[in-house]
C-alpha positions as CSV (number, residue, x, y, z in Angstrom):
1,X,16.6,-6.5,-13.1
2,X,18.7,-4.0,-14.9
3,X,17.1,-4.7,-18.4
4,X,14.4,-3.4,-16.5
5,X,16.0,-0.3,-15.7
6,X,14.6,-0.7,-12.6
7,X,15.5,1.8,-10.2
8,X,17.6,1.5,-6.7
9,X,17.4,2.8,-2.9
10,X,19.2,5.2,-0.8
11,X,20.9,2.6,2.3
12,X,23.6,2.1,4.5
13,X,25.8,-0.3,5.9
14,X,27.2,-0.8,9.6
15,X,28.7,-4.3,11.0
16,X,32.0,-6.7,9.3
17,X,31.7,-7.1,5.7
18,X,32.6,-10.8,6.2
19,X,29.2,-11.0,7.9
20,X,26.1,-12.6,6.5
21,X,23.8,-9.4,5.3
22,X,20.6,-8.6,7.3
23,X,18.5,-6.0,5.3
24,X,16.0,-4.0,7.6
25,X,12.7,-2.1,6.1
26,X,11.3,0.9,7.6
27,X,7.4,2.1,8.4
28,X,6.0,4.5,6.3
29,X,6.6,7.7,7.7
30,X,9.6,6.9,9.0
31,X,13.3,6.5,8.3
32,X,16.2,4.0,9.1
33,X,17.0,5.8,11.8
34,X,14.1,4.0,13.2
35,X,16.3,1.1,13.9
36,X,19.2,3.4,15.4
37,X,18.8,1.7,18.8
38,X,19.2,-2.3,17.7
39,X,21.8,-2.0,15.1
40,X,24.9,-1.7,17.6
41,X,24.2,-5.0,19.1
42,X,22.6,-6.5,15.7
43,X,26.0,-5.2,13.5
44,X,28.2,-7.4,16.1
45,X,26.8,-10.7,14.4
46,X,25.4,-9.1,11.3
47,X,26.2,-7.0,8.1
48,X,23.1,-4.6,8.6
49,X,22.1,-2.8,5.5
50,X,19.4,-0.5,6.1
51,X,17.5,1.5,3.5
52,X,15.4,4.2,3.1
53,X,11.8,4.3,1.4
54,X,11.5,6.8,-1.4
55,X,11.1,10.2,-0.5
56,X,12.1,9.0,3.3
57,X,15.2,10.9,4.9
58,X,16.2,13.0,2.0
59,X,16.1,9.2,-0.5
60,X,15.2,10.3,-3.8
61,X,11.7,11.6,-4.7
62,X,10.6,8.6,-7.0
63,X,7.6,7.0,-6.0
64,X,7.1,3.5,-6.2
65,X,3.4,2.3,-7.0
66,X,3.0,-1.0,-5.4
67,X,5.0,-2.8,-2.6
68,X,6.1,-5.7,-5.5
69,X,7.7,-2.6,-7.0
70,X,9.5,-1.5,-4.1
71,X,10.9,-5.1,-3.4
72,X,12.0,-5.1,-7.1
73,X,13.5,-1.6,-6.1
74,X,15.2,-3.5,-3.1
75,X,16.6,-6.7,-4.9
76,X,18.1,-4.2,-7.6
77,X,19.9,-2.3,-5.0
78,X,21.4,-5.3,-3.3
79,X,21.8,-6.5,-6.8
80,X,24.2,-3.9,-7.9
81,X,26.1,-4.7,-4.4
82,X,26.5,-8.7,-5.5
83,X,23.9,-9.7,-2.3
84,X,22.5,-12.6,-3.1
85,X,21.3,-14.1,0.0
86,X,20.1,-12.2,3.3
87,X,18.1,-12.3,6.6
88,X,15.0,-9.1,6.4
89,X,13.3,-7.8,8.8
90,X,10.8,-4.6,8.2
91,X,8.4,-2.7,9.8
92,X,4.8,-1.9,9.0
93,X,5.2,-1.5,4.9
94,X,8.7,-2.1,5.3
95,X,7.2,-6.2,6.6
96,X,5.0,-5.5,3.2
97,X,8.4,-5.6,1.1
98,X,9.7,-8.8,3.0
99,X,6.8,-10.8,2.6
100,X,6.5,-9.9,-1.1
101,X,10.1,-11.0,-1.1
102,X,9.4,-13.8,0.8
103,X,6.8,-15.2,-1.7
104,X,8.3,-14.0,-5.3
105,X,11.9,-14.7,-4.1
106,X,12.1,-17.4,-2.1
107,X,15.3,-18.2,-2.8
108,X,16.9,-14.9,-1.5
109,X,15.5,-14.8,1.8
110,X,17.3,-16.8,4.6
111,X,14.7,-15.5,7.6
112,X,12.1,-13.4,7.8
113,X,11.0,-10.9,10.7
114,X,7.3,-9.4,10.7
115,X,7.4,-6.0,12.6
116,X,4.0,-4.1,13.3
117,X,2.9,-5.9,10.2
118,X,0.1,-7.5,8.8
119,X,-1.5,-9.8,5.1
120,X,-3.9,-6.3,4.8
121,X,-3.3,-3.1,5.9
122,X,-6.8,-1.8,7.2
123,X,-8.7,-1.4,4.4
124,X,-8.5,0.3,0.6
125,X,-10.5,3.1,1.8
126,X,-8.9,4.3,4.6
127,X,-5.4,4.6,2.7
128,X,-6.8,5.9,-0.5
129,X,-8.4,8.2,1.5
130,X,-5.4,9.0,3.6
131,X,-3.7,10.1,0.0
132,X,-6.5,12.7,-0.3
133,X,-6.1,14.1,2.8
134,X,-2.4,14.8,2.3
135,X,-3.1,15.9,-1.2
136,X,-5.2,18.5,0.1
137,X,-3.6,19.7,2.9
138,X,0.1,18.5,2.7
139,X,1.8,16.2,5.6
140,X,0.9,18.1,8.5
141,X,-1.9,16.4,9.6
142,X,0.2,12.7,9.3
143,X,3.0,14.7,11.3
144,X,0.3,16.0,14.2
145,X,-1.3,12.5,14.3
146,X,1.7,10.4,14.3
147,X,2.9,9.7,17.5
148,X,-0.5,8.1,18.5
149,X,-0.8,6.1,16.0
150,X,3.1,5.5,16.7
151,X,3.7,5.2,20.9
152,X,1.6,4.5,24.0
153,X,0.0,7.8,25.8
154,X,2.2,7.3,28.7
155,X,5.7,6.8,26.4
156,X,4.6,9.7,24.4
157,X,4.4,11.7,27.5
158,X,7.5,10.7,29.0
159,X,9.5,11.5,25.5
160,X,8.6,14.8,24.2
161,X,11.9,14.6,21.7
162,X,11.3,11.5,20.1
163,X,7.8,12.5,19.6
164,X,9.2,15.8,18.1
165,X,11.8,13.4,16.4
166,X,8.6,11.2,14.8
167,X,6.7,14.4,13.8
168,X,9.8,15.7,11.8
169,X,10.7,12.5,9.7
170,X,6.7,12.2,8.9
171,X,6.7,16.2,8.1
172,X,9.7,15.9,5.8
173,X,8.9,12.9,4.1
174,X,8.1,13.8,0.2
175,X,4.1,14.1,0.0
176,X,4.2,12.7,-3.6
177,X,6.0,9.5,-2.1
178,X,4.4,9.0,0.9
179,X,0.8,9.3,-0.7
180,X,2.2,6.7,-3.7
181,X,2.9,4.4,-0.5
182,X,-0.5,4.8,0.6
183,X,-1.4,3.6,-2.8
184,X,0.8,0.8,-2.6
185,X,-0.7,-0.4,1.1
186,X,-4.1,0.3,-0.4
187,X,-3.2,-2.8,-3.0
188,X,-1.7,-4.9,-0.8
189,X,-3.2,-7.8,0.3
190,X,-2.0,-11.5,0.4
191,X,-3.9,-13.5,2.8
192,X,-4.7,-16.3,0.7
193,X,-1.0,-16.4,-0.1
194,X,0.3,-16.5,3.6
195,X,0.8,-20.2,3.0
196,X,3.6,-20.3,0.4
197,X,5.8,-18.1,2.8
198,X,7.9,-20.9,3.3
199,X,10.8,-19.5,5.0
200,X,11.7,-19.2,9.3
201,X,8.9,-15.9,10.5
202,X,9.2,-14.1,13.4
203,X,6.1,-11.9,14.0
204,X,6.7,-9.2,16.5
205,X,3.9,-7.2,17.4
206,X,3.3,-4.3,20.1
207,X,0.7,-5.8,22.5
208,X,-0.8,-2.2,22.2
209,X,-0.4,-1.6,18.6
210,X,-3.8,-0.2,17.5
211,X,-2.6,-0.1,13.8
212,X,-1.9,-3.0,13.0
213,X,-1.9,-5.4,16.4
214,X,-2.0,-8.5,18.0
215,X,-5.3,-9.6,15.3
216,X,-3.2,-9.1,12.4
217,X,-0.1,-10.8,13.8
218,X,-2.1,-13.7,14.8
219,X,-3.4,-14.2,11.1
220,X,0.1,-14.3,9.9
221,X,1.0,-16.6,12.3
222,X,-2.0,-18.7,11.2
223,X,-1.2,-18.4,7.5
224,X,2.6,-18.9,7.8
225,X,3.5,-22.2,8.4
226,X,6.9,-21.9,10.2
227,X,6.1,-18.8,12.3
228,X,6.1,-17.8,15.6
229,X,4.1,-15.0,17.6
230,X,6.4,-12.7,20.1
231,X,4.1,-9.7,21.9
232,X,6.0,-6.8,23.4
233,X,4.1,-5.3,25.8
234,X,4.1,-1.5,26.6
235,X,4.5,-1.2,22.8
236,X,2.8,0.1,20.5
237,X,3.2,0.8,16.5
238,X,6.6,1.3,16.4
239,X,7.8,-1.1,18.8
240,X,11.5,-0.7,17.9
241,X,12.1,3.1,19.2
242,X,9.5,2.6,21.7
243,X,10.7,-1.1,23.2
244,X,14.0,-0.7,22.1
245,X,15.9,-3.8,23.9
246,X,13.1,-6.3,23.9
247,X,12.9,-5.8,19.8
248,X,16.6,-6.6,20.1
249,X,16.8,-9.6,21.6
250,X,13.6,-10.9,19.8
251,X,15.5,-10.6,16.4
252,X,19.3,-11.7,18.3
253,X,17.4,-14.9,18.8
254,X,15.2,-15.4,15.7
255,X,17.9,-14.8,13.5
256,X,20.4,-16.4,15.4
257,X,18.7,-19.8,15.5
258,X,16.3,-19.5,12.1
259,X,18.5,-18.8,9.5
260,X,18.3,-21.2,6.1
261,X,21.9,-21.5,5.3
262,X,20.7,-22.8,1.2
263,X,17.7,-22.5,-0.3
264,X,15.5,-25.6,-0.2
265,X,16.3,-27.9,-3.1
266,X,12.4,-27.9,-4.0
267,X,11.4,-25.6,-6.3
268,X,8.9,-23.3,-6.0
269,X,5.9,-22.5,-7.7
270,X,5.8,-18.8,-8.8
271,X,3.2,-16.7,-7.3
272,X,-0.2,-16.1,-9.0
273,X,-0.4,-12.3,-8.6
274,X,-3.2,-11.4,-5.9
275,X,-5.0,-8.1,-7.2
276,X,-2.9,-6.7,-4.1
277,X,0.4,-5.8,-6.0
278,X,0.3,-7.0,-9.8
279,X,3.3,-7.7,-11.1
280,X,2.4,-6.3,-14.7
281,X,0.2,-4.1,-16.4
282,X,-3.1,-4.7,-17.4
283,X,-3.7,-6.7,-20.1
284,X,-4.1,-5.0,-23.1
285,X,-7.8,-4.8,-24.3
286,X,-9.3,-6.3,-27.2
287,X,-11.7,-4.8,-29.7
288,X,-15.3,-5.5,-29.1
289,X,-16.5,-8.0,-31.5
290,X,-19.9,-7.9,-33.4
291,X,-22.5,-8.9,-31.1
292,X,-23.8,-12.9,-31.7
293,X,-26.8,-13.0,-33.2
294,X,-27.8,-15.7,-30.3
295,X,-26.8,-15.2,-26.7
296,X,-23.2,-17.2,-25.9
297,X,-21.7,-18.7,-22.4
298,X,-19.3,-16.3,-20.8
299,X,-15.7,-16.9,-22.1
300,X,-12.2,-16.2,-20.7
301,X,-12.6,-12.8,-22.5
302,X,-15.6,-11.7,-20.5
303,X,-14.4,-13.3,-17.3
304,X,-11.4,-11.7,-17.2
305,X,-13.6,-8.3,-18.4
306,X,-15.3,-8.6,-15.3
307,X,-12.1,-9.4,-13.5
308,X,-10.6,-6.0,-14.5
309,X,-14.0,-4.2,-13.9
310,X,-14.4,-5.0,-10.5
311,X,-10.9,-4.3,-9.5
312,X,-11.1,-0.6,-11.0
313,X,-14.5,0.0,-9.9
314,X,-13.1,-0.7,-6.2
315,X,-9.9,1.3,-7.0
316,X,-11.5,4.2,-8.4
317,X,-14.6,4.1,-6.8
318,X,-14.1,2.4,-3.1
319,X,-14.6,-0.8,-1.5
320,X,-17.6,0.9,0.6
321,X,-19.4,2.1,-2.1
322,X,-18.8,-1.0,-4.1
323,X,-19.6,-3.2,-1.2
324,X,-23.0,-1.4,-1.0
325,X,-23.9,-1.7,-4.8
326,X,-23.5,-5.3,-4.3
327,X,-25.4,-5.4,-1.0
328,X,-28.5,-4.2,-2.6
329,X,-28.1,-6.0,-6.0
330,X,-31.4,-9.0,-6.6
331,X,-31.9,-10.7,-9.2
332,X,-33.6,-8.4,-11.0
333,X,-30.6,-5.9,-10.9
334,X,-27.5,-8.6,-10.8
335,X,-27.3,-8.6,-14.5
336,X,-27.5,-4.8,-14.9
337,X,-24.5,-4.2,-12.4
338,X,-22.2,-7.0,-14.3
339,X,-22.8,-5.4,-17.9
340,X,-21.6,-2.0,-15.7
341,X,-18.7,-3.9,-14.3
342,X,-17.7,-5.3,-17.7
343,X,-18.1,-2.4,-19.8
344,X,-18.1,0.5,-18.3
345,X,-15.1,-0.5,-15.8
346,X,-13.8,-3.0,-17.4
347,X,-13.4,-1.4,-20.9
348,X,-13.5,2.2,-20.8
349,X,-12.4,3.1,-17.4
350,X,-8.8,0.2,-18.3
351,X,-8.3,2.1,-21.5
352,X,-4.6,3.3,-21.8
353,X,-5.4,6.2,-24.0
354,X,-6.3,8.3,-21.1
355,X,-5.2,8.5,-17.0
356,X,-7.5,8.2,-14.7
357,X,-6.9,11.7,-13.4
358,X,-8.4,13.0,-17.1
359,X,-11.3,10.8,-16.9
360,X,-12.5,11.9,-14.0
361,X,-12.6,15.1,-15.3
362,X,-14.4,14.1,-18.9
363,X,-16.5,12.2,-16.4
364,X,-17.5,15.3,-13.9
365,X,-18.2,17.3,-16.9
366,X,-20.6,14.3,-19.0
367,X,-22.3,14.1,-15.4
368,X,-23.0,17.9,-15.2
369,X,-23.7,17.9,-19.0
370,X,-26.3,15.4,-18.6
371,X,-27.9,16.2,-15.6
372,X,-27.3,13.4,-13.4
373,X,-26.3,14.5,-10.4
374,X,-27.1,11.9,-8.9
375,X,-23.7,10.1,-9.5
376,X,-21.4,13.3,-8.8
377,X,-20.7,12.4,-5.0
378,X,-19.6,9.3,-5.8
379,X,-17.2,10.9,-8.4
380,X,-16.2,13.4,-6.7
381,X,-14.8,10.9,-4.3
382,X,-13.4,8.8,-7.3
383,X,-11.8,12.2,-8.6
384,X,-10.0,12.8,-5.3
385,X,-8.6,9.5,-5.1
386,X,-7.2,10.0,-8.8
387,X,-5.1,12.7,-8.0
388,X,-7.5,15.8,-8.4
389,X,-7.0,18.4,-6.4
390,X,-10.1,20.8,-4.3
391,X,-8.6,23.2,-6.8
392,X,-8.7,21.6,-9.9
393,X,-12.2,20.0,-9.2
394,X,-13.7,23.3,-8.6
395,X,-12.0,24.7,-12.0
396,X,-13.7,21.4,-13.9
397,X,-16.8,22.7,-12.7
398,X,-16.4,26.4,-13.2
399,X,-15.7,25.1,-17.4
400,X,-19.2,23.0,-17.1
401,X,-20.9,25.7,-16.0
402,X,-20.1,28.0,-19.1
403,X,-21.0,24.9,-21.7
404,X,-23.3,23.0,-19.5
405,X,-25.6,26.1,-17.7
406,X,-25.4,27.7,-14.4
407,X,-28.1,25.9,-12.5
408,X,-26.6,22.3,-13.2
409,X,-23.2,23.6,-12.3
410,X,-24.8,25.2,-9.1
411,X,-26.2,22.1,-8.2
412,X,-23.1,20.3,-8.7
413,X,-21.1,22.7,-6.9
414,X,-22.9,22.1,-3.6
415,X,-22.6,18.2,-3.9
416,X,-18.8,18.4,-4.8
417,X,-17.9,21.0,-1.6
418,X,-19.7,18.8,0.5
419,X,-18.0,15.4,-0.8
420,X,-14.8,17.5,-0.7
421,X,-15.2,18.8,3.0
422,X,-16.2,15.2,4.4
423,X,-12.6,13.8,2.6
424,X,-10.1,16.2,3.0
425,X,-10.8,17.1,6.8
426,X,-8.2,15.5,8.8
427,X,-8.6,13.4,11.6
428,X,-9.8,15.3,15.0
């Protein structure tokens, strides 16, 4: 880890340092304090270290791009404080970190508790999309929606200061971080890998959760093999502050009774990175070679082409807009969409020698240039998921009007402000 330079968390400790070490992960939005009301009894049998996400409770302001990087994050921290071994429980993305831990590390994790968790976190979209919305506007609307997405109506209603609480840690959370843990949920997804978790699972779940409830914990506990399901009802998403004793005594017991005191003597296989959180970079591109003069099978190079191309063309462009490309592809189209896929996305667009925020620009401009404005809704969307501004969108095509002519840009104007008004609106 530290040849990697990799950097560490802000946490804390409560509970004897004889104790064996219990690490807790937080939801996204929120801060350790989340777990304020469990750690008295927990710390009696436990060494609790708790941590803080980045940019969470005043943690330092450096994003982290991918759960697999905030576990590596994690096991550098604990690292540094000579933890080897340890029980985790985490909530929400926090449950992210612990099962990435759970199926890259096996051998540092003694138990494992689920909390308002699930293999997927909704869908690509709806996270990438919640990135643009706080891009745009800042954390305000996360902070006005929170509490419920967070409590029950009635709990809500009865607790006016913890729903102030909640709305303060979400509204001074670091935008940059929280939208780079959007990111990271929008990647994350490892339900074909639910099977190698091979360590004790508790999965709590709010029976009201509408977030990520009872459906999602009953595919982990499907997936996992030693797993068990525990509802709380009158719970919602965050199930600790809102069922505060009943989360207790679930996690008292679970890690009471399922704790692997060694690791198994078996070893196991390392994970083949899902297209959820990879591990490393892409791999680095090789030149094009001179076209055959006869038409050759698809190698490993093309294969793993079309690999990369799909994966950016649903980062940068959207699951739903891929998913309805492929819906209406025949076979009279199939073979025009893959030679898309491989090229265009899987050469161009996986370049290093440009980000993705500056080809969205060179790509606005070529579209303007060129007249085809048909594609500009489409990336316009792609531009505010790359980290584009309303601001700096408008100012792209304010430049393409001077070189490219004022009716193209006036025509691309109107597409782009209604693209922009449909994504940045918050939630009702």
């Amino acid at each position: 880890m530290s040849e990697k330079n990799v950097e560490t968390l802000k946490y804390r400790f409560d509970g004897p340092e004889d104790a064996p070490v219990l690490v807790m992960g937080t939801s996204l939005g929120a801060t350790w304090h989340m777990w304020d009301r469990q750690v008295p009894e927990l710390a009696q049998h436990w060494r609790v270290f708790r941590y803080d996400l980045p940019g969470h409770g005043g943690a330092p302001a450096h994003a982290a791009p991918s759960v697999a990087e905030l576990a590596d994050r994690l096991l550098a921290t604990l690292d540094g404080l000579g933890i080897q071994r340890f029980g985790y429980a985490g909530c929400s993305i926090g449950g992210a970190v612990g099962a990435d831990l759970a199926l890259r590390h096996p051998q540092r994790v003694a138990s494992l508790a689920l909390v308002a968790s699930s293999p997927r976190f909704g869908t690509a979209d709806e996270f990438r999309q919640r990135g643009v919305i706080v891009r745009t506007n800042g954390l305000e609307p996360m902070a006005r929606t929170a509490p419920e997405r967070w409590f029950t109506p009635g709990f809500a209603a009865a607790q006016p200061a913890i729903v102030e609480w909640a709305v303060q840690m979400v509204r001074t959370t670091d935008p940059g971080c929280y939208i780079a843990a959007c990111e990271a949920l929008a990647a994350f997804d490892i339900r074909d890998h639910l099977g190698r978790i091979g360590v004790p699972t508790l999965v709590l779940v709010g029976a009201e959760d509408q977030v990520t409830g009872p459906a999602e914990a009953r595919t982990l506990v499907a997936g996992i093999p030693d797993a068990r399901l525990a509802l709380v009802p009158g719970a919602s998403h965050l199930a600790p502050v809102e069922q505060p004793a009943a989360v207790c005594d679930l996690l008292l017991t679970h890690f009471s009774t399922a704790w692997q005191d060694a690791p198994t003597a078996a070893p196991v296989p390392p994970l083949v990175p899902g297209p959820a959180t990879p591990a490393t970079p892409f791999t680095p591109l090789a030149e094009i070679a001179p076209a055959p003069e006869a038409p050759e099978a698809v190698g490993p190079e093309q294969e793993g082409r079309l690999e990369r191309g799909t994966k950016m063309r649903r980062e940068v462009l959207g699951d739903a807009h891929v998913d309805a490309v492929n819906a209406s592809t025949d076979a009279f189209t199939e073979d025009f969409q893959e030679l898309v896929t491989r090229y265009e996305w899987g050469e161009a667009w996986n370049r290093d020698g440009l980000d993705r925020r500056t080809r969205s620009c060179v790509t606005l401009t070529a579209l303007v240039a060129s007249g085809h404005l048909e594609g500009l809704a489409a990336h316009t969307r792609a531009a505010l998921r790359n980290g584009l501004t309303p601001a700096e969108i408008k100012e792209v095509l304010l430049q393409s009007a001077v070189y490219c002519g004022i009716p193209a840009a006036g025509a691309a104007f109107t597409i782009a402000q209604s693209v922009i008004q449909e994504e940045t609106t918050p939630p009702a």
